[in-house]
N, C-alpha and C positions, 0 to 999 in steps of 0.2 A: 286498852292493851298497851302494856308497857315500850315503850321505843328506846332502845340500848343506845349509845352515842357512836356513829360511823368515825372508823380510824382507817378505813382504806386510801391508799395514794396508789397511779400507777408510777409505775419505774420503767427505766429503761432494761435493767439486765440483773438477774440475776442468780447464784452460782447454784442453788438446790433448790429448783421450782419443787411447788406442791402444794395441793389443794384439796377440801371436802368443801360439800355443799350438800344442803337439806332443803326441801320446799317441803312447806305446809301449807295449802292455801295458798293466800296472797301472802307471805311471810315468807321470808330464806332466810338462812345462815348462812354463810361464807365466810372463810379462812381460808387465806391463800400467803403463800409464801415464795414471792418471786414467779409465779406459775405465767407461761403466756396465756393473756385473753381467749386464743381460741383454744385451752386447754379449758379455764373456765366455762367457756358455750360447749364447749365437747361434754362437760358433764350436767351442763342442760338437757343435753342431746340423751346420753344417758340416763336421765328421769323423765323420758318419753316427750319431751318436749322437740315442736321442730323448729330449726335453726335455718337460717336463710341470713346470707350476708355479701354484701360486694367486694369479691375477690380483687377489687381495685385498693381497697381499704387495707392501711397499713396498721396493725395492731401490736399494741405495745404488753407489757406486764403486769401482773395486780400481785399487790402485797398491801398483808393489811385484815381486819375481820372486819363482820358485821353478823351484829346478832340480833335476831326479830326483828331484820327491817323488809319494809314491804316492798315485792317483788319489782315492782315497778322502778319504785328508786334506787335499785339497785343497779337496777339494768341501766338507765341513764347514765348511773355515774361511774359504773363497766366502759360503757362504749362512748362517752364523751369524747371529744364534740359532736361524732355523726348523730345522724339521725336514728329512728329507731319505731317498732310500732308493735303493740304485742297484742294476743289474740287468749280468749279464753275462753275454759267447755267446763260444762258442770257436769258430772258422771252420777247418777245415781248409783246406789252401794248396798248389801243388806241392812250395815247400820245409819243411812242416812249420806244423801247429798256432797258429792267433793265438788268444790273451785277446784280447779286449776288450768293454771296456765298451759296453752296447747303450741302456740307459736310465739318465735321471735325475729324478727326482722331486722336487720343494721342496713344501713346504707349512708351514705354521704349525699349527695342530688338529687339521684332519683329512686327512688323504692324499687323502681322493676328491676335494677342495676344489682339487685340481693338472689341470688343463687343459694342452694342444697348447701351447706357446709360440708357436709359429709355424704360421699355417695351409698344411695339407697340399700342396695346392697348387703343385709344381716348376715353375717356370719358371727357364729355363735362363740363366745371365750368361754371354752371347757375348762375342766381342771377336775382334778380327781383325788378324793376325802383319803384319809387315814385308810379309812376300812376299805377302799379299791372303788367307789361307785364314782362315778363321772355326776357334776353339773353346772349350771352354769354360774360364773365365779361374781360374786359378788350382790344377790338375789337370792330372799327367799320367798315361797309362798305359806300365807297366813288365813284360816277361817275363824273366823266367831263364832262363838255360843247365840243360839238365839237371845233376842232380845239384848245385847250387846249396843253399845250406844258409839256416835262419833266423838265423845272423850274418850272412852276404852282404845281408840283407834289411835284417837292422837296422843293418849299418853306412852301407847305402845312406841310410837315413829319416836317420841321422843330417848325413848332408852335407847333403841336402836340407833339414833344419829341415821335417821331412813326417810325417804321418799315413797312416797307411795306412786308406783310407774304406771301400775295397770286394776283394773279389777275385771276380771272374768266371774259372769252373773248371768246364770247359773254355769257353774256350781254355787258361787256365793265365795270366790278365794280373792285376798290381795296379793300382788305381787309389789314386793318391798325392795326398794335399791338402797345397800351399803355402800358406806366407803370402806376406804381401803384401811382405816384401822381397827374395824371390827371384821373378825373373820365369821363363816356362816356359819361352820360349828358354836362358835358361841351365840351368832343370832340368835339360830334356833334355838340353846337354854332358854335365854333370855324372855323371848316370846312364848314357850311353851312355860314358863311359871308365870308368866303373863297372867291377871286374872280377867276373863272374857274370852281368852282364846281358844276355840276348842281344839285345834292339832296346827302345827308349824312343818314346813317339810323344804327341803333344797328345792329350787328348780332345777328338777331333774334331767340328766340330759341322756338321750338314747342313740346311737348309732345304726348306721346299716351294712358295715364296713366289711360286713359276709357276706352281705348279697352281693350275685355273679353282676359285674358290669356288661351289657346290651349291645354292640355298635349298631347304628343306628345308621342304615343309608339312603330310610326315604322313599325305596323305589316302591312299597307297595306290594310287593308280591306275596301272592301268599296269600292277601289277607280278605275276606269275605266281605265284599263292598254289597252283596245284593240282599242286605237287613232290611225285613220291616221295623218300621219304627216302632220301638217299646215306647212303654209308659213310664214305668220308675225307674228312678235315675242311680246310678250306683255313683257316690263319692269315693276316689281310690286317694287313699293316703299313702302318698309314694314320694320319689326323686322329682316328680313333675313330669313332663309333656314335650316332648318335641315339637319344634314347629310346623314340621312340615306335617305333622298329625293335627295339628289344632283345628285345620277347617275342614276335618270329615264330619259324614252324618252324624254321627256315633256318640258324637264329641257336643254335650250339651253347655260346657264350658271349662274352663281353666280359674284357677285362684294360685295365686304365690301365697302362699300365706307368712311366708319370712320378710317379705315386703308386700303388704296389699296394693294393687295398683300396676304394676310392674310386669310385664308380658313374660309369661312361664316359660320354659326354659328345661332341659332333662340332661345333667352331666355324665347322670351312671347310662342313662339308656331303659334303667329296672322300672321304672315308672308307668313309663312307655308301653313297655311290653306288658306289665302289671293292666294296663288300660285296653289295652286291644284284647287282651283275656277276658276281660270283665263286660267289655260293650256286644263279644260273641262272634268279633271279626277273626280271631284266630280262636282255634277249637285244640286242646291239649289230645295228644295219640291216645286214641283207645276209648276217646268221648264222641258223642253225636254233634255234629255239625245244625247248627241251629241255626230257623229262617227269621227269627225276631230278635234284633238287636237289646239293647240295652244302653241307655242313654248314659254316659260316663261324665259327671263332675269332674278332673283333674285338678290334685290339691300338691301341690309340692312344699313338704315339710320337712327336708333338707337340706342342709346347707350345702357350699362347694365343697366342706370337707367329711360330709358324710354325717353330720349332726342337729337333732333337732332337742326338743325339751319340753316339760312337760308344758309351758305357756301357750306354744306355739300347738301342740295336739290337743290341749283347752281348747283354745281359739280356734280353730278347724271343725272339731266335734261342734262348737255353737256356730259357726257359720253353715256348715252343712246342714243342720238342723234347720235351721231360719230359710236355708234354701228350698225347703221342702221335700230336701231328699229323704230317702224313707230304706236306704241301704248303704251302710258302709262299709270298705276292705280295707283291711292293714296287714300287708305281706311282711311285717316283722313285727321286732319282741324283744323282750330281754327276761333273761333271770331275775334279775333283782325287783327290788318294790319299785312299783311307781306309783305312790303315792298318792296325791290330790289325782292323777289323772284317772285310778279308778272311782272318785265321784263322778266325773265328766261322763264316763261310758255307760254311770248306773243311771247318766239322769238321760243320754239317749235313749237307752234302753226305754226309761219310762215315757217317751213321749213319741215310742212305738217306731224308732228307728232299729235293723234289725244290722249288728255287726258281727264281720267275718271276718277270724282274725288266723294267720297262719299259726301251725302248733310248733312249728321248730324244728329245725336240721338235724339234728345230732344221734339220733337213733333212741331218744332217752323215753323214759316211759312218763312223760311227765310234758309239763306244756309250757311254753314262755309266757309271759304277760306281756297285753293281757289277754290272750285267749285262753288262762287258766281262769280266769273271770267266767260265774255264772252268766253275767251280764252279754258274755259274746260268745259265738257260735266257733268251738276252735274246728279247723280245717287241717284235716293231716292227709299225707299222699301219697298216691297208688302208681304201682312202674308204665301205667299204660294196659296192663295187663287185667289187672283187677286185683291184684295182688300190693300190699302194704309193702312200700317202698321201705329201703333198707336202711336210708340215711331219716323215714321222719319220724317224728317225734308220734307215741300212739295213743296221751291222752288228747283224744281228738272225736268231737261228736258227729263228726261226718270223714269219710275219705273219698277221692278223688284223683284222679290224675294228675302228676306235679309236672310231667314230660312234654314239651311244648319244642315244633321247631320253628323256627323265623329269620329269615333271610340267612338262610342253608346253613343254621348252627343249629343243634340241637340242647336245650338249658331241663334243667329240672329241680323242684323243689315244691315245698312247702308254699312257699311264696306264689306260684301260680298256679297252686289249685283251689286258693283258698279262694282266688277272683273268679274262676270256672262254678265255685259252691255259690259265691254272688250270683251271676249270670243265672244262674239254672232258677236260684229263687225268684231273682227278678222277673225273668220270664217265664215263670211258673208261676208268677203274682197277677199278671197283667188280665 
């Protein structure tokens, strides 16, 4: 492999930082122009790499490129003098085996002195196309044609000037990080004339910015604590979990899924209550009060400001899978396509996980995705009465109760009847 001649120097200052950077493997590219160092590790950070450095360390600027040179020495000659230590995972892929580098450490004396660069915390950079559909800026998602090989893959990264950040398998999709001077609209030409590729799509980004916000105060009332314990578990794909709900019965566990690892958390409330619906502790007006719970996964696929995308409901779908669960609920939707993430739901589907997806607010005759998806059970909603609610949507293969009260408000929608159609299956499964 060819090694191009290193021209980088750091500098002290200067007046129009900016920078791209590629990993393939063990290989980077880097162009930097005056950029501070930790804008450089920030864009490590950004091609799913973790960063850990001692916030005692005084970092200077980098100008200068490097072309095919190996990860390692670059990194050295970034962070010189301090010390440094990197770590690497190999991902298996449909077309074959990635390296890559998973951590990087800086420190001066001592190693444990390296801290998070950047706190954990994902919140998602939207941005929204020509044609009005929202997602997330600078990423797109890539599948292959069978039998597709890891040249096809790397010849693609290389038009794109791309990183490969993630692979979700199954469905079998890459997630590709640009810089900033190709935009996604053209990624996506680009890889869809691609030859090997079978479809290209934005990573899509979905909101919830209609659902009623919850206040949430903890006290409990209301809610039917005398459940026998069910058997199958229902994962609610929501805002996440209160805490002061995490250690009921009901509650078989919590997942961030915007940060794995990180203790869940519920800003709207909607999540919340989406769960107590779903485990049988609150019972929607004009339904039967049930003596067998239903064990609740909570998956918070939200960010603070109300967004998530198609990676993150990827990643969700296959974890809840791998958890065994056997039920999932999504009290939203959108009109528009979402793209790769209707493979993710057809390949639940096929390994006999059974989704319940709300049909939508708006009175229309028609259903959000994806509960207009064959693959999911859409859930539309009745006044309590037995009578189809005014506001839902009626292409819908079950109705239900959307009417729910909890801590002396009264909420109704689409959104909590679709967890009451879980519930009833779950416990009518057991």
């Amino acid at each position: 492999m060819k090694i191009f001649p290193i021209i980088g120097i750091l500098l002290a200052a200067c007046s129009t930082p900016a920078a791209m950077l590629r990993i393939e493997g063990d290989q980077a590219w880097l162009k930097a122009e005056g950029a501070p160092l930790s804008k450089i590790l920030h864009l490590f950070e950004e091609r799913g790499v973790e960063v850990l450095i001692d916030p005692a360390l005084e970092l200077g600027r980098v100008d200068g490129e490097w072309e095919n040179t190996p990860v390692e020495r670059l990194i050295d000659q970034l962070v010189s003098p301090n010390s440094y230590s990197i770590q690497w995972k190999q991902v298996n892929s449909p077309v074959g085996a990635l390296y890559q580098i998973s951590t990087i450490r800086v420190f001066g004396d001592q190693a444990a002195a390296a801290r998070r660069m950047t706190p954990p915390a994902r919140v998602l950079d939207v941005v929204e196309g020509a044609d009005g559909s929202k997602y997330v800026r600078g990423e797109i998602l890539v599948g292959f044609k069978a039998g597709s090989t890891l040249e096809d893959l790397h010849a693609l990264l290389r038009k794109l000037n791309g990183t490969v950040i993630e692979v979700i398998d199954p469905p079998g999709i890459y997630r590709i990080r640009l810089n900033d001077d190709l935009s996604v609209e053209e990624a996506m030409k680009i890889a869809a004339a691609h030859e090997g590729v079978d479809a290209a799509d934005p990573n899509r980004a979905f909101s919830n910015k209609n659902l009623p916000v919850v206040p949430i105060s903890g006290t409990h009332a209301g809610i039917n604590l005398g459940l026998a314990p069910g058997e199958t578990a229902i994962a609610v794909f929501d805002s996440g979990l209160d805490p002061a709900y995490a250690d009921m019965d009901f509650i078989r566990g919590t997942y961030d899924a915007l940060n794995p690892g990180s203790e869940i958390d519920d800003p709207t409330g909607h999540g919340t209550l989406v769960s107590l619906i779903a485990s049988g502790a609150l019972t929607p007006l004009g339904e039967e009060t049930g003596s067998t719970g239903a064990p609740v996964l909570a998956v918070k696929v939200f960010d603070e400001n109300g967004m998530t995308s198609s990676d993150i409901l990827m990643d969700s779908i296959q974890y809840a899978v791998n958890s065994g669960v056997e039920v999932i609920n999504l009290s939203f939707g959108t009109y528009e396509d979402i793209g790769f993430l209707e493979n993710a739901v057809q390949y639940a589907a096929s390994q006999g996980v059974t989704i319940f997806v709300a049909s939508g607010n708006d009175g229309l005759a028609t259903a959000v995705n994806p509960a207009a998806s064959p693959a999911t059970v859409s859930v539309g909603a009745t006044d309590g009465q037995g009578h189809v609610a005014s506001y839902s949507n009626t292409e819908a293969d079950i109705f239900t109760s959307g009417t729910v009260e909890f801590d002396g408000k009264t909420y109704y929608g689409t959104s909590f009847a679709s967890p009451r159609t879980a519930y009833e299956y779950a416990t009518d499964s057991d």
